[in-house]
C-alpha positions in Angstrom: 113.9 138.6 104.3 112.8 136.1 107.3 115.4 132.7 107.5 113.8 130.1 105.6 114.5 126.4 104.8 117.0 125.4 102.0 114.4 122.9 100.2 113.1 126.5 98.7 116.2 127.3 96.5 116.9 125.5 93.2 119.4 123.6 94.5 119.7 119.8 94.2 117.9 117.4 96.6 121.1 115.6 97.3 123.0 119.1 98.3 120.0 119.8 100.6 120.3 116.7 102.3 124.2 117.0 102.5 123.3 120.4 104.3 121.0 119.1 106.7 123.4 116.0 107.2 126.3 119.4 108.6 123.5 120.8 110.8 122.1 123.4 108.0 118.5 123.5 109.3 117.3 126.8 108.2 119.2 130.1 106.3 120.9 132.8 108.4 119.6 136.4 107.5 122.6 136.7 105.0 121.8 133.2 103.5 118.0 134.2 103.0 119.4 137.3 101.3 121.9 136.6 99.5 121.5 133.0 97.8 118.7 133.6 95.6 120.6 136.3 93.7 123.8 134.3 94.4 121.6 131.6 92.4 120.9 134.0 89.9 124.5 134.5 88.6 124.0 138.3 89.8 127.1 140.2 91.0 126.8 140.7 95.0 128.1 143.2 98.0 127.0 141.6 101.5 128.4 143.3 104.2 128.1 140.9 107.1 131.5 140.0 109.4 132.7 136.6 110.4 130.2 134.5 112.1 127.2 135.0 109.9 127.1 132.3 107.4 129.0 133.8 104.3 131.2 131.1 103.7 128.0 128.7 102.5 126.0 132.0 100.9 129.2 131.5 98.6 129.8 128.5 98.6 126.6 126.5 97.8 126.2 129.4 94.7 129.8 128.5 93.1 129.5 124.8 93.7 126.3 124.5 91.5 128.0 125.9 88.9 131.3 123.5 89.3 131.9 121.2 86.2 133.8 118.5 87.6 134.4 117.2 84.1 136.8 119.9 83.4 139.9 120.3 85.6 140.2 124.3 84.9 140.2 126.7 87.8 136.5 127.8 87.9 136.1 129.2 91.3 138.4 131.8 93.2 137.9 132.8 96.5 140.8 135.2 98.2 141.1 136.0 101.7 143.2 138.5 104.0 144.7 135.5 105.5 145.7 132.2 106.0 143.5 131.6 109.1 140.8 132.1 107.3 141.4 130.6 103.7 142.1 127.1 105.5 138.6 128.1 107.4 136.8 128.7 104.1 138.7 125.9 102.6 137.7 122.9 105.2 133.9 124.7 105.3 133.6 124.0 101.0 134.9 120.5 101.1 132.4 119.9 103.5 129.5 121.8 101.5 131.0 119.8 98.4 130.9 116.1 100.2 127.7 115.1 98.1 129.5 116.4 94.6 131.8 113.7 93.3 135.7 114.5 91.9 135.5 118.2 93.1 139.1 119.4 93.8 140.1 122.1 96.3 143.5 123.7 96.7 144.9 126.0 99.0 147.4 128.6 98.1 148.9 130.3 101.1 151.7 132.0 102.2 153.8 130.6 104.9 153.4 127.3 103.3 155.9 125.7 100.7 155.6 126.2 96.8 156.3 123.3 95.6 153.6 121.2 96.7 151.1 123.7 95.6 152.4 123.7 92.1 152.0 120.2 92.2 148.4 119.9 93.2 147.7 122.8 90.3 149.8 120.6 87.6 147.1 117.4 88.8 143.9 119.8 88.2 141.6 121.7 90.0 138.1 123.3 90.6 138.3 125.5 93.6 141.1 127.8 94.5 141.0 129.2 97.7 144.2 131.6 99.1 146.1 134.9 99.8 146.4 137.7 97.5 150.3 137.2 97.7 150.7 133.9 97.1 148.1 133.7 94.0 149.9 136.5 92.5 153.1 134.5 93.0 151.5 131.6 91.2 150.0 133.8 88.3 153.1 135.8 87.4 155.3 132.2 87.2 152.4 130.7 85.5 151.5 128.2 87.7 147.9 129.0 88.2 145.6 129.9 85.0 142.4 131.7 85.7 141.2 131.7 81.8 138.2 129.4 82.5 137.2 131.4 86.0 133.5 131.8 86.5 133.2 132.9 90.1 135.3 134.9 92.5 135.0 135.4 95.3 136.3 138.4 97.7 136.2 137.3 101.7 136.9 140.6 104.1 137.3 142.7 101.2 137.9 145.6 103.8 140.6 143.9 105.6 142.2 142.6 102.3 142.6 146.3 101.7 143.7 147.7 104.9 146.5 144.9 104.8 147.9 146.8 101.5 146.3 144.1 99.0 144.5 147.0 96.8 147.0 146.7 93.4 147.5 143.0 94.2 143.6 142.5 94.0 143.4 144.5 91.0 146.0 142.7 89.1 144.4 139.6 90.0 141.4 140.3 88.8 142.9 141.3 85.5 143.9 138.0 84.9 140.1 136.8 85.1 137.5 136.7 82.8 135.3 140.1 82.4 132.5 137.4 82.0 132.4 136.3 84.9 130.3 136.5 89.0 131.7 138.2 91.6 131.0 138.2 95.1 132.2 140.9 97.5 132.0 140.4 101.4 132.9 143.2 103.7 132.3 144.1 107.5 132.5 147.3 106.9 132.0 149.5 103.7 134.5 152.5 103.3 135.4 154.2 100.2 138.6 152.1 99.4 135.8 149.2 99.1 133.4 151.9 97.0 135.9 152.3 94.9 137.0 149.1 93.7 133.2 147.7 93.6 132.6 150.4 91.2 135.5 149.1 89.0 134.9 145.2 89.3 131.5 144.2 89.8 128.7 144.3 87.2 125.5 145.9 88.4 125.9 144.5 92.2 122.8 144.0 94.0 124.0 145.1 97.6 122.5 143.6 101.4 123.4 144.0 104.3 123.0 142.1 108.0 126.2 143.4 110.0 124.4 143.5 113.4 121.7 141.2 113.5 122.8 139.7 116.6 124.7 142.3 118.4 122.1 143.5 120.3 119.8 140.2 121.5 123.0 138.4 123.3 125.6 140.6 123.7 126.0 142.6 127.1 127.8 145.6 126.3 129.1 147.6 129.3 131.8 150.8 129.2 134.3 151.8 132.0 135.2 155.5 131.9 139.3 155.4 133.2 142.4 157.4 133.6 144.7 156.6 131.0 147.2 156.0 133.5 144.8 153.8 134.9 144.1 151.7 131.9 146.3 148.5 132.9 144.9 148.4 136.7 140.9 148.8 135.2 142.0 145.9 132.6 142.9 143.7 135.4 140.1 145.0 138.0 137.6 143.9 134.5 139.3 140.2 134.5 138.7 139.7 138.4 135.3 140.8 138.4 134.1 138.8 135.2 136.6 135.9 135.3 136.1 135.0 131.7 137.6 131.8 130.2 138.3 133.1 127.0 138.8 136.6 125.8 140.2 138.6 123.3 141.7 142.3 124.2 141.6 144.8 121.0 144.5 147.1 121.0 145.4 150.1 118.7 148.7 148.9 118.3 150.9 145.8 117.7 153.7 147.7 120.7 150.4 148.1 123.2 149.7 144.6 122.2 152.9 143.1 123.5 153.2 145.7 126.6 149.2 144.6 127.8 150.1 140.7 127.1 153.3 140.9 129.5 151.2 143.1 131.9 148.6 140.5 132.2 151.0 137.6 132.0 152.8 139.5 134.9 149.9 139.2 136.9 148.6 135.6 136.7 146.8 135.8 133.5 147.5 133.3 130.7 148.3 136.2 127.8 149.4 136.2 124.7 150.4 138.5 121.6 149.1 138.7 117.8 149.5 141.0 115.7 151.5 141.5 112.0 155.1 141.4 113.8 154.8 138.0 114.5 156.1 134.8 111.9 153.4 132.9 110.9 155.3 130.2 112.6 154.9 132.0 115.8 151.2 133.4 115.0 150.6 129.6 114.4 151.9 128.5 117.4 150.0 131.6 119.3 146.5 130.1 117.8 147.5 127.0 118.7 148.0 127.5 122.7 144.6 129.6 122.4 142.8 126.7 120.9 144.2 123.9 123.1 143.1 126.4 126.0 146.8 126.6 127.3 146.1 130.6 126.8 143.2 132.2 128.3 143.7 135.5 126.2 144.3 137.0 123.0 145.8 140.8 123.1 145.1 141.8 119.5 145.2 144.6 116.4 142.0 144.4 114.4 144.1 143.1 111.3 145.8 140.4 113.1 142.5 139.1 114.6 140.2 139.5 111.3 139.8 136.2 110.0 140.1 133.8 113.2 137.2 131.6 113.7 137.5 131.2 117.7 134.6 129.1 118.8 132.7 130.2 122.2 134.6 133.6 123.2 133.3 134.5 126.3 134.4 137.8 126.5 135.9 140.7 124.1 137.5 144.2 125.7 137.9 146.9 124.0 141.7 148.3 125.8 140.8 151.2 123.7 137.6 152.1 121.5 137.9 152.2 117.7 137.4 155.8 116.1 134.8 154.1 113.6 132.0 152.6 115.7 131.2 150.0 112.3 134.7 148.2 113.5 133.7 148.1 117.5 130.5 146.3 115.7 133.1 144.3 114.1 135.0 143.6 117.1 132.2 142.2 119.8 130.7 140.4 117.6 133.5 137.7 118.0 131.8 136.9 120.8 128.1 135.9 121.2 127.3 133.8 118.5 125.4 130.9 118.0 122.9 131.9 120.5 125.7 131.8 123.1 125.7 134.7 125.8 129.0 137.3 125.3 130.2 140.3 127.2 131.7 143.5 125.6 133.6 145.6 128.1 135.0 148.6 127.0 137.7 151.2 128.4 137.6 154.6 127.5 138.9 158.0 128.7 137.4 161.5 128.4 139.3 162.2 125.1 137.0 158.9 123.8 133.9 160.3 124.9 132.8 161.0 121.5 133.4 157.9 120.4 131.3 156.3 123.0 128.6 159.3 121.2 129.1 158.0 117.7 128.7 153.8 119.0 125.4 155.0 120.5 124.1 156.7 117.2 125.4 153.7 115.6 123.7 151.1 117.1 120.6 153.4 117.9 120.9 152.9 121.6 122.3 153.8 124.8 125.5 152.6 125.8 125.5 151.4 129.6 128.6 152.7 131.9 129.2 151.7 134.8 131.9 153.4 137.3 134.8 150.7 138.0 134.7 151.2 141.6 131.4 148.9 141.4 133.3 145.9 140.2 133.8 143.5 142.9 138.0 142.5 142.8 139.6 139.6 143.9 143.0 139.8 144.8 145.6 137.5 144.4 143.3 136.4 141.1 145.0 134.2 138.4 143.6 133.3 135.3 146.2 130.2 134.0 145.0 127.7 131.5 144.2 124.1 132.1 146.6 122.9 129.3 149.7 123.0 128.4 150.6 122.8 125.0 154.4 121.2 124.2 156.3 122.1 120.8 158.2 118.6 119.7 161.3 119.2 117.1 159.9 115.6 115.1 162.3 115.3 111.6 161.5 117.6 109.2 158.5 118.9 110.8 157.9 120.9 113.9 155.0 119.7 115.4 152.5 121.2 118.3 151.1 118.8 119.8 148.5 119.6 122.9 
């Protein structure tokens, strides 16, 4: 289905206007897809990744179904990570602006119980948050799910690959078997076969993963040495000279080695990956969005769920075996029209995986001999800002 406007769902006048008031002029391919079943009250699997406009496919569904007369959890919608619930979160109180009394809570990890007990004890609507923490609040009865009509899974996949499978599952057992739910994936493997089998109700299943991959996205691979890996890194970063970039490692120990490499040679660099606090991973998200860091050197699981506006550039240190998550991983970049470069590394072992990429994506993939890159020595990518951490009280606070 072609985008079309919103005016041509059955959705209120006044949550048409709010949408075109936040820049909703017509639907993304999953929107067109997905809402009219959403509509419908039908179960739904959309594989799409971050970027294509799940959050309001969702989100205008459950919030026409939201009685704000009764102060019951009706809505649930879990995701891999904090990043992202506070994401989804800020995105529905804005699609929500033009409904009066609607209550939102957040229930993450990393965050402290108390205060989320509270806001459950005063009432609410929408429930968005980690597997762990609403298990936490189920099992001491803090959080009741008895009058649940929607729920919602964001990054199903990556939910799963984070260990959440028997979490999810006893989740959902404390639900309603009368109820919608709405499964969102990047990719589709059988973990994610398996538990739609067991928890959705005749599903209608779409699917727009790489609508945009190919239109603005420059994809370019660099055959290397692997002892030549690090030197082609920084040979890509001196020819290109992007502004913002995140590296995709295999590893969270190659992520901190390629960071210090970097940083050891003039480029702003920094580490993510599931080692890290969440008051460091914090802090780390911070600097990258106050552009005192330049680059993110990443695993897939740490990165899924980051909304990083304008990324110039994403390199592949090493390609994925399964070409659905290299997909996955350049399309962080080249969104909203915007031009993005892929750049990818790979060695004669990879060869096949550059094979598989190019049966995925039904094309050629372009490679280009490093010696062509034009290298500027002495190069340094530092950041124009400087983020400070200030011990305040109570709080530590990052200020830019």
């Amino acid at each position: 289905m072609t985008s079309a406007s919103f005016s041509s769902l059955p959705i209120s006048s006044a949550q048409i206007a709010n949408l075109d008031s936040l820049g909703y002029k017509q639907m993304t391919a999953i929107q067109a897809q997905g809402l009219p079943y959403v509509l419908q009250g039908k179960d739904l699997i959309a594989k799409a990744k971050t970027g294509s406009g799940k959050t309001a496919t969702f989100g205008i569904g459950l919030l026409q179904k939201i009685n704000p007369r009764f102060f019951g959890v009706q809505a649930l919608v879990l995701c891999p990570t904090r990043e992202l619930a506070d994401q989804v979160g800020k995105e529905l109180r804005k699609l929500a602006r033009n409904t009066p009394n609607i209550k939102l809570v957040l229930l993450c990890g990393g965050k402290p119980f108390g205060p989320q007990k509270g806001s459950l004890e005063h009432g609410a609507h929408i429930v968005v948050g980690t597997p762990g923490r609403i298990e936490d609040h189920l099992n001491r009865g803090t959080l009741v799910l008895a009058g649940l009509h929607t729920l919602v899974l964001d990054e199903a996949d990556r939910m799963l690959d984070m260990g959440f499978f028997d979490v999810i599952n006893e989740i959902i057992e404390q639900t309603p078997s009368k109820r919608q739910t709405l499964l969102f994936s990047a990719t589709y493997p059988s973990t994610i076969k398996k538990m739609c089998a067991s928890i959705l109700n005749d599903p209608v299943t779409i699917s727009v993963e790489s609508e945009h991959t190919e239109s603005v996205i420059e994809q370019t691979f660099y055959p290397v040495k692997s002892q030549q890996r690090n030197k082609a890194l920084l040979a890509l970063f001196e020819h290109y000279q992007p502004e913002t970039t995140v590296v995709f490692c295999h590893t969270k120990i190659q992520c901190d080695e390629v960071a210090r490499y970097l940083h050891n040679h003039q480029i702003e660099a920094l580490a993510i990956h599931g080692d890290l606090e969440q008051r460091e991973r914090d802090q780390v998200l911070v600097r990258f969005a106050n552009n005192s860091c330049s680059v993110l050197v990443a695993t897939d699981v740490a990165a899924r769920g980051l909304d990083i506006k304008s990324l110039q550039a994403v390199i592949n240190f090493e390609l994925p075996r399964d070409p659905d998550i290299y997909v996955h991983r350049i399309g962080r970049t080249g969104r909203a029209g915007e031009k993005g470069i892929a750049l990818s590394l790979y060695t004669e072992q990879e060869h096949l995986r550059v094979r598989a990429i190019e049966d995925y994506q039904n094309k050629p993939c372009q490679s280009v001999d490093l010696d062509r890159l034009k290298t500027s020595p002495g190069f340094s990518l530092q950041s124009p800002m400087v983020t400070l951490q200030l011990d305040a009280g109570r709080k530590n606070k990052i200020r830019p």
